[in-house]
N, C-alpha and C positions, 0 to 999 in steps of 0.2 A: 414806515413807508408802505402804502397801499401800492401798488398795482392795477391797473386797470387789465379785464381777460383781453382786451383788442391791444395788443403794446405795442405794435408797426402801424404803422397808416399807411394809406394803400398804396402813394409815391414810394416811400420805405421797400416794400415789397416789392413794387414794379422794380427797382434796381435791384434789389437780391436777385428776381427771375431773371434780369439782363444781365446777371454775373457766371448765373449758373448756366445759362447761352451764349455764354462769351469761353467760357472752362471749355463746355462739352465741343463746340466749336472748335477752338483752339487744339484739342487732342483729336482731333478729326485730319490734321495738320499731316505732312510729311515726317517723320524725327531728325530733324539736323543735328540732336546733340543727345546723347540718354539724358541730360538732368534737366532740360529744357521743359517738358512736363511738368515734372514734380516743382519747377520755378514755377511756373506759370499758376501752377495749384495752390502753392502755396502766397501767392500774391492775391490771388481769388478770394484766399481765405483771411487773410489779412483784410481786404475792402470787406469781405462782408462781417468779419468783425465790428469794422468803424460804424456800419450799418446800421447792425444791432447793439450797438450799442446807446445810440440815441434813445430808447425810452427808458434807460437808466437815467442820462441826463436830464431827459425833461421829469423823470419824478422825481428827483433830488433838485430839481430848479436851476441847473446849472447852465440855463439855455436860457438866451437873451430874447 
């Protein structure tokens, strides 16, 4: 499997940055609970997962 050096396309990215402004945002919040952060972080980090995971996909072909 080659890799290309650009592996996001810039849509890709545009939603990472809107993940990572949705976090910081988010933690700018009141705290109504201690672990409500660390949720919200940890769901951040899950999306940006699924994210980056698409140019795994597309160089294995597993995109339609």
């Amino acid at each position: 499997m080659t890799l290309q050096p650009e592996l996001l396309t810039l849509a890709e990215k545009a939603v990472l940055d809107l993940l990572v402004e949705a976090v910081n945002s988010y933690n700018k919040l009141p705290i109504q609970h201690p672990m409500h952060q660390a949720e919200f972080t940890h769901a951040i980090h899950e999306a940006q997962r699924l994210v980056m995971s698409r140019p795994v996909a597309r160089a294995y072909g597993w995109t339609k």
